[in-house]
C-alpha positions in Angstrom: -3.0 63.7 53.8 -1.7 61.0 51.8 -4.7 61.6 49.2 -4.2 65.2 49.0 0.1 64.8 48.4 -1.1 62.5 45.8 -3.4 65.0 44.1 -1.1 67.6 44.5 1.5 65.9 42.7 -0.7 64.5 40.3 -2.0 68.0 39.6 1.7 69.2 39.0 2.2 66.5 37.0 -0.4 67.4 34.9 0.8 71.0 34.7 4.6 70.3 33.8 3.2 68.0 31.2 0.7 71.2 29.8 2.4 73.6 30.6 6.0 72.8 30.9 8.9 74.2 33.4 7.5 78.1 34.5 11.0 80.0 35.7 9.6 81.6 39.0 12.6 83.6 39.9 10.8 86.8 39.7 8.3 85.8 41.5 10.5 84.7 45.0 12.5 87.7 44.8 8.8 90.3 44.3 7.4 88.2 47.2 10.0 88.0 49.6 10.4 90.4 52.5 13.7 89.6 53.3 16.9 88.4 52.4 16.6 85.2 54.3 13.3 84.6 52.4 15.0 85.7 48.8 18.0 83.4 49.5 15.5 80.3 51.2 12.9 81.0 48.3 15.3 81.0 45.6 16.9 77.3 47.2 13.4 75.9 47.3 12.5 77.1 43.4 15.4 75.9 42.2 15.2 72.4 44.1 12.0 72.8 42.2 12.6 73.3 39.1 15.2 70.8 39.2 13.1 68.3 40.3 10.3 69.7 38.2 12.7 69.3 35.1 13.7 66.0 35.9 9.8 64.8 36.3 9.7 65.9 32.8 12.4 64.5 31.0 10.8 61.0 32.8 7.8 61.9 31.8 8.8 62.4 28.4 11.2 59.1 28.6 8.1 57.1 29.4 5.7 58.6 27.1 8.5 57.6 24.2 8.6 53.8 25.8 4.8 54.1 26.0 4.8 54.9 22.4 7.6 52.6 21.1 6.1 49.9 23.0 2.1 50.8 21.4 4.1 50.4 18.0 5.7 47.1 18.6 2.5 45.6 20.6 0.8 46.8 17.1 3.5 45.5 14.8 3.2 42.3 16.7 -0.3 42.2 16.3 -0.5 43.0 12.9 2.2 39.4 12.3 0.2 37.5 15.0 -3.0 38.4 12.6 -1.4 37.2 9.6 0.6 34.2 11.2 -3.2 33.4 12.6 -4.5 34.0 8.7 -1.5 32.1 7.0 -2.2 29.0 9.4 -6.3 29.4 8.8 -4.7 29.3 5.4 -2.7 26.7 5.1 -5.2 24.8 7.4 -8.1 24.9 4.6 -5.5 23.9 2.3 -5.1 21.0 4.0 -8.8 20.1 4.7 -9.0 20.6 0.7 -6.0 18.1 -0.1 -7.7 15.5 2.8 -10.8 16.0 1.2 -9.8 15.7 -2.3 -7.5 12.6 -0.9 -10.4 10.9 0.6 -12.6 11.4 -2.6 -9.6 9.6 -4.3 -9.4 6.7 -1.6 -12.8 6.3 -1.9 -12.8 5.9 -5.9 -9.9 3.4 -5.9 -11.9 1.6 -3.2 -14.3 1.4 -5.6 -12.5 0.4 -8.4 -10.5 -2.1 -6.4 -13.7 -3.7 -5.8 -14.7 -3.3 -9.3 -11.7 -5.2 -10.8 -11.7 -7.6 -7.7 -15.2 -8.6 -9.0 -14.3 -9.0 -12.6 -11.5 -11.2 -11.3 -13.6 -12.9 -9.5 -15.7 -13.7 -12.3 -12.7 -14.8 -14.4 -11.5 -17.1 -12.1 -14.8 -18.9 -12.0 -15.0 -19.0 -15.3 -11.5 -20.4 -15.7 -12.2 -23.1 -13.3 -15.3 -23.7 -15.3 -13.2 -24.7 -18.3 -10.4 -26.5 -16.3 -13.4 -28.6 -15.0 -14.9 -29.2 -18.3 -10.9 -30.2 -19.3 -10.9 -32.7 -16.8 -14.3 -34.3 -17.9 -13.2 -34.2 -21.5 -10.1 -36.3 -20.4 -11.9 -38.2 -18.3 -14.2 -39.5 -21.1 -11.7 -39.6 -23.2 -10.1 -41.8 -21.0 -12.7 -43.6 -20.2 -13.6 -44.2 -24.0 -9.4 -45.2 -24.7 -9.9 -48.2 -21.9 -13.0 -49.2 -23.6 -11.6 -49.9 -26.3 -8.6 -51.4 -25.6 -10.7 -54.0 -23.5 -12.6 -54.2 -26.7 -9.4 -55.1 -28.4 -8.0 -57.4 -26.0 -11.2 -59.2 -25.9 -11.4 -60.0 -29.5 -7.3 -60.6 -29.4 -8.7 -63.8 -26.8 -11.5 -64.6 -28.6 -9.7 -65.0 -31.7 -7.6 -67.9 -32.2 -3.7 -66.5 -33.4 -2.7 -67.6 -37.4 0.7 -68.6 -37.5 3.2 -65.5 -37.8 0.9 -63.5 -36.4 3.0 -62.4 -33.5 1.0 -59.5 -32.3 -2.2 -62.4 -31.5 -4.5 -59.2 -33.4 -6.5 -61.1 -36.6 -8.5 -59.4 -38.6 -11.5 -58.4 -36.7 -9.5 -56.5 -33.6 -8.6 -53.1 -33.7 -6.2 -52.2 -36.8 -3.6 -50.3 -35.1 -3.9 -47.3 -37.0 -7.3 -46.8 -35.5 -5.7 -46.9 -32.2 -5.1 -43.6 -30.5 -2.8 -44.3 -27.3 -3.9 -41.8 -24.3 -1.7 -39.1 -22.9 1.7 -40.6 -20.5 -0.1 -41.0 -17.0 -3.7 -38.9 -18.4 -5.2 -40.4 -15.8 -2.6 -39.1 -12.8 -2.0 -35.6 -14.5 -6.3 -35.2 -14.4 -6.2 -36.6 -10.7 -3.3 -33.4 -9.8 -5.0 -30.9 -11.6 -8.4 -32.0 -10.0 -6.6 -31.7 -6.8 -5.1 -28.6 -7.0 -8.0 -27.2 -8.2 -9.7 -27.8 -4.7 -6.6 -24.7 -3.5 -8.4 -22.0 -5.7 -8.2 -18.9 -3.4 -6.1 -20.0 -0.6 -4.0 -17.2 0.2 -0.2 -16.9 -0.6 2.3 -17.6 2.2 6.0 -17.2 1.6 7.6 -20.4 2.7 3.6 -21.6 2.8 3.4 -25.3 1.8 -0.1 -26.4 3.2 -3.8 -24.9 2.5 -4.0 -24.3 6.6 -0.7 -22.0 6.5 -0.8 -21.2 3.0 0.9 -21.5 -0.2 3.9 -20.7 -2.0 4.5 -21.1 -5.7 6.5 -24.2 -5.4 5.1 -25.3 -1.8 1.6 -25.7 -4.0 2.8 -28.1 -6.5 4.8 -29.9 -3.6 1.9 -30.3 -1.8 0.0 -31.2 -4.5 2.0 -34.2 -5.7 2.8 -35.8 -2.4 -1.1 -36.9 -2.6 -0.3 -38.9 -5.4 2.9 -40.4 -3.8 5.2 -38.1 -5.9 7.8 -36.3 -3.5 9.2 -33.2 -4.6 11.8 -30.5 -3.1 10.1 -27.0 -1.6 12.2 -24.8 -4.3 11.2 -24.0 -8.2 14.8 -24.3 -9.3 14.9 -27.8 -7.6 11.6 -28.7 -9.2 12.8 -27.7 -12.3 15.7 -30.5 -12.2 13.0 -32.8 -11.9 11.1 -35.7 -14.3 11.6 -34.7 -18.1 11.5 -31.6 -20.1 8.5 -30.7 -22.4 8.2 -28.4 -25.2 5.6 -25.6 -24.7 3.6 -27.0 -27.5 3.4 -30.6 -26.1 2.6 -29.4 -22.9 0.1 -32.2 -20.5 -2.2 -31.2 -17.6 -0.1 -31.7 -14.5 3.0 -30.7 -16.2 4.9 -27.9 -14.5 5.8 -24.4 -16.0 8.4 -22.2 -14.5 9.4 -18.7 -15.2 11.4 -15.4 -14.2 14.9 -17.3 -14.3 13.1 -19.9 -11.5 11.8 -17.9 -9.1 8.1 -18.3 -9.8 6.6 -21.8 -11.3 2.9 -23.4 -11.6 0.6 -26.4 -12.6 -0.5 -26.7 -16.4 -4.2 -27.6 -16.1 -4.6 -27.5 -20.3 -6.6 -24.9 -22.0 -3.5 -22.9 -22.3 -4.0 -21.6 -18.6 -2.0 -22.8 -15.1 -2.5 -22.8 -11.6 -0.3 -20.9 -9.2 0.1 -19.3 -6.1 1.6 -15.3 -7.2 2.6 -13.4 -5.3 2.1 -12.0 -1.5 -1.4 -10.4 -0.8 -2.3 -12.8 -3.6 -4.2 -16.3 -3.2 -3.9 -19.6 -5.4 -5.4 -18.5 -8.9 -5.7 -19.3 -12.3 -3.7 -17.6 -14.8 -3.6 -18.0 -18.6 0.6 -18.9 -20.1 -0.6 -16.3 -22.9 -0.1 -13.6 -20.8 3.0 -11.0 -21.8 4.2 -11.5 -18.8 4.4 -15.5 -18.6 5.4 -15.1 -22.4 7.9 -12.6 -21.2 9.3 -15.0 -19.0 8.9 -18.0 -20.0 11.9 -20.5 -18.9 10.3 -23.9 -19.3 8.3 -27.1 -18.5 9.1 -30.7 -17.0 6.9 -33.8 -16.9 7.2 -35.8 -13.2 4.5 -37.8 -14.0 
């Protein structure tokens, strides 16, 4: 029973949506065979029709809101499809960018290696001519002792004239032939030899030790105290020590400071010095005729 109601109003339904609201007056008045039946029958259609007429007007609410709603489920498709587009977009954008950003990374890899190399090379090849330095001073120093045993040999040998306060005759060394060695050549070659052994020991602020690491001036501290010279852990301290040297005179073993005393180093001769830079930087080799030591150039002193 339930079925067939819902069939029956289904198929009304149906007809009032075809067919609209059919005015059946007429049609209860021809049919009736009595007054009872005109009055009842006329009750019923128009209950009917008023129902029938308010079926339609929902009908045609919800076919409107059905509509409306297929519009705005199709406008909101159509952004949803191009939000999804302009983020597959911007997505392959991005992939590009990481892309071109990792072929970049992976050429400044490469030429951070490259220059790594070549600085590799230069410091060995700067080490190699502060060790040929220190065995030109060493014979040099070594030929200077000769002959001034030499000389003080013949000085005993040779029995002194009178007047001749200096006890030289004739036969020692004249002493314009006599080339006096460097102040302390011997001490300055022993530092430089030493600090040479700290070649690639990474920079330490504070770092005064080749276990911790090194500082500018905590190098050259440590350096010194091995040959029983104490000096402060600070470049503008250091700087108030021993004597000042022109750049011209400079000695191996004298110190060099620059950048208003912030930054300071080892002269090993050759015109290059020994330092510890900078952070991410290790103990190197660096030659004073760089523009930027030239720049900032403040001065030397001699503590030995």
């Amino acid at each position: 029973m339930y079925r067939l109601s819902q069939e029956r109003v289904a198929r009304r339904l149906r007809d009032l949506y075809v067919n609209g609201v059919s005015d059946s007056t007429l049609e209860v008045i021809l049919g009736a065979r009595s007054l009872d039946e005109i009055v009842t029958g006329l009750d019923a259609t128009q209950r009917i029709a008023t129902q029938d007429a308010q079926i339609v007007r929902q009908t045609r609410a919800l076919r409107t809101r059905v509509a409306e709603r297929e519009e705005k489920l199709t406008e909101a498709k159509a952004r949803q499809a191009a939000i999804v587009e302009g983020l597959a977009s911007e997505k392959r954008a991005i992939e590009g960018k990481l892309a071109e950003r990792q072929r970049l990374l992976a050429s400044v890899k490469d030429e951070i290696a490259r220059l790594q190399e070549v600085e590799r090379r230069r410091q060995a090849e700067l080490r190699r001519q502060a060790e040929r330095e220190l065995e030109r001073q060493r014979r040099a120093a070594e030929t200077q002792a000769r002959a001034r045993t030499e000389a003080d040999e013949a000085a005993a040998a040779t029995p002194a004239s009178p007047g001749d306060g200096d006890g030289l005759s004739g036969t020692a060394l004249d002493a314009a032939d006599y080339v006096p060695p460097p102040p302390d050549a011997s001490k300055g070659a022993q530092v430089v030899a030493i600090a040479l052994q700290y070649l690639g020991v990474p920079y330490k602020w504070g770092g005064a030790s080749p276990e911790t690491g090194f500082d500018c001036s905590g190098l050259t501290m440590y350096v010194y105290a091995q040959v029983g010279i104490s000096l402060p852990h600070l470049a503008a301290a250091q700087y108030r020590m021993g004597v000042p040297v022109p750049k011209s005179e400079l000695q191996p073993g004298d110190l060099v400071f620059f950048n208003r005393l912030t930054h300071m180093g080892m002269y090993i001769g050759g015109g290059n010095f020994i330092h510890a830079p900078r952070t991410g930087d290790v103990v190197k080799i660096s030659p004073l005729s760089d523009p930027y030591y030239v720049a900032n150039w403040v001065g030397a002193r001699r503590v030995l």
